[in-house]
C-alpha positions in Angstrom: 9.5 25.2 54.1 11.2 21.7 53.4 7.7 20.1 54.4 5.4 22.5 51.3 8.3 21.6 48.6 8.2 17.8 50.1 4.1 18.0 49.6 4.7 20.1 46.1 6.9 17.3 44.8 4.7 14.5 45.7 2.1 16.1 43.9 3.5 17.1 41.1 4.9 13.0 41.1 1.8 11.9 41.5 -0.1 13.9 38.7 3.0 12.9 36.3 2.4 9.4 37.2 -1.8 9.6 36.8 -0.8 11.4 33.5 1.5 8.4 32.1 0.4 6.3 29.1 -0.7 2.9 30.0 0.6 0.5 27.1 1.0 -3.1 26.0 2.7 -4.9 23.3 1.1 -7.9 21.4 3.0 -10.1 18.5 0.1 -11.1 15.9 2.1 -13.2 14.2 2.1 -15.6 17.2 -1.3 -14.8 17.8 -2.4 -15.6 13.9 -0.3 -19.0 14.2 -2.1 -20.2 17.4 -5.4 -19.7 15.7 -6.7 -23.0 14.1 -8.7 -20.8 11.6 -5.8 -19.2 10.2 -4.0 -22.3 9.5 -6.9 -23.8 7.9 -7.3 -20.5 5.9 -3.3 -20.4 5.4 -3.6 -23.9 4.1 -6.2 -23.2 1.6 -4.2 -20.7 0.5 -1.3 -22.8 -0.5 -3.4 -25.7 -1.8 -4.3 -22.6 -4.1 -1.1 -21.6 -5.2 -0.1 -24.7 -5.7 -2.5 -25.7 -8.3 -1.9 -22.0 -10.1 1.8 -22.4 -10.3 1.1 -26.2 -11.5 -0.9 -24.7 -14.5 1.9 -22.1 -15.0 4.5 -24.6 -14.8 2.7 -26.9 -17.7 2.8 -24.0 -20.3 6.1 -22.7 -19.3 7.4 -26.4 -20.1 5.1 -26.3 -23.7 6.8 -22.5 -24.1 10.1 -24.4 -23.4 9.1 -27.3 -26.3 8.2 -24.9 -28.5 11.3 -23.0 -28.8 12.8 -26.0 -28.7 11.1 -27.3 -31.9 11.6 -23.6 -33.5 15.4 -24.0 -33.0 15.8 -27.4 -34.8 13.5 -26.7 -37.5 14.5 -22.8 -37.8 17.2 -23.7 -40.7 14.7 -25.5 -42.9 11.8 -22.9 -42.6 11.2 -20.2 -44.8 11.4 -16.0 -43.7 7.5 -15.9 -43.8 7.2 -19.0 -41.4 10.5 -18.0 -39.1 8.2 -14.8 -38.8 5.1 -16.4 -38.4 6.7 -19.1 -35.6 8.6 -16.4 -33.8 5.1 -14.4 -33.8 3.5 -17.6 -32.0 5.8 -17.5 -29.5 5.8 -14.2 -28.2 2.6 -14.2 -28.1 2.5 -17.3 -26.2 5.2 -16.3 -24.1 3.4 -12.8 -23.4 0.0 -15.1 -22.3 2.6 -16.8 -19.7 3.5 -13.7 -18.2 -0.1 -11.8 -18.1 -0.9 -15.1 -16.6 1.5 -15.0 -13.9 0.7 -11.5 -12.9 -3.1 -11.7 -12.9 -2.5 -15.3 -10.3 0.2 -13.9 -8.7 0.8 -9.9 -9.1 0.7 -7.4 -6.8 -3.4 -7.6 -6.6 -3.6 -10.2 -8.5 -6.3 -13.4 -7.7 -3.6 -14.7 -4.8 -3.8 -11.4 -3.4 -7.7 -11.0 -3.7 -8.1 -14.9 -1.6 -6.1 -14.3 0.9 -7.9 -11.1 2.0 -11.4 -13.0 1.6 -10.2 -15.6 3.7 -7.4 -14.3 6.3 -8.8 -10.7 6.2 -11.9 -11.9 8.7 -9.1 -13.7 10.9 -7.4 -10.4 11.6 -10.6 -8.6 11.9 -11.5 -10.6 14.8 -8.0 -10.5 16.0 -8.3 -6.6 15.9 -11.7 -6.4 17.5 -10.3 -8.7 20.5 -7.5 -6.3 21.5 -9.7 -3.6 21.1 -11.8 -4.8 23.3 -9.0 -6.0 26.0 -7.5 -2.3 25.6 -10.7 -0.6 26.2 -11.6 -2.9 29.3 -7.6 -2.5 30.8 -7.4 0.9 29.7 -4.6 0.5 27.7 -3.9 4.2 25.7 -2.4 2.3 23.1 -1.0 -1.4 21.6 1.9 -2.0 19.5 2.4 -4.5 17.6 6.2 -6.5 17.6 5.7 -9.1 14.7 6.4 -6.5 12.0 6.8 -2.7 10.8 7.5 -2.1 14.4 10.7 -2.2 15.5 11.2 -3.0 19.1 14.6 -2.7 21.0 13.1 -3.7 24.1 10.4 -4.8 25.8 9.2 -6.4 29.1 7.8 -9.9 28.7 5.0 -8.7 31.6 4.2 -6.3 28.9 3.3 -8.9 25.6 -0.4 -9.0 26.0 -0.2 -12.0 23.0 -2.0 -14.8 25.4 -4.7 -12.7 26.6 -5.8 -12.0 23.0 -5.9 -15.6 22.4 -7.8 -16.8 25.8 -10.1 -13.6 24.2 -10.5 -15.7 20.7 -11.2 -18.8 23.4 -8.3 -20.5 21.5 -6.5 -20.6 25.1 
């Protein structure tokens, strides 16, 4: 009797263990960072920016002049030109800020270029660990480097290098 519930367990062990998810974790911000094209891409990017927020930058400071030159002259002008000057810089002041958020808004020109140009970096970067999880047999990958909160996990378990040696940048 001891022997069939011995056998029955092991079984029953066994099949739970054949059943159990096969899993790995990867960090994609490591990977991205590793990847020559995505610093290349990443510094296009800022050379980008840079320029835009120069151009932003110069008519902010023109903005700035003008109010400036409204203030001291303000006294000597006349209602119809206080109106007419005030008028002038709102709407200049309104072409600042439509400028700002078409370069730099939430899907604005910044946001357009860097999914042309880092959107094919993480497409190959997604088609690699699809490919290591279909030949390991992994049931699924998380990702650590963000929205995922981790607690713990077992460095044998970070799968990050194999992606890269996948890209042939290891």
């Amino acid at each position: 009797m001891k022997r069939i519930l011995f056998i029955a367990g092991s079984l029953l062990l066994m099949t739970t263990a054949g059943l159990a998810q096969k899993y790995a974790i990867i960090d994609t911000r490591y990977i991205l960072d590793k990847m020559p094209d995505y610093a290349q891409a990443q510094k296009q990017l800022d050379a980008i920016a840079a320029d835009w927020q120069k151009d932003i930058d110069a008519k902010q400071q023109s903005l700035d002049k003008m109010y400036k030159d409204f203030e001291a002259e303000q006294v000597m002008l006349s209602p119809e030109l206080v109106k007419k000057r005030e008028d002038q810089l709102f709407l200049k002041e309104k072409e600042l800020r439509d400028l700002q958020r078409q370069r730099f808004g939430f899907e604005g020109d910044l946001f357009k270029k860097r999914q042309e140009l880092i959107k094919p970096i993480q497409d190959k970067v997604y088609n690699a660990v699809q490919k290591i999880a279909g030949q390991r047999g992994y049931d699924f990958v998380l990702d650590k480097s963000e929205g995922i909160t981790i607690i713990f996990a077992d460095p044998k378990l970070d799968k990050s290098e194999d992606v890269l040696k996948e890209l042939g940048v290891r």
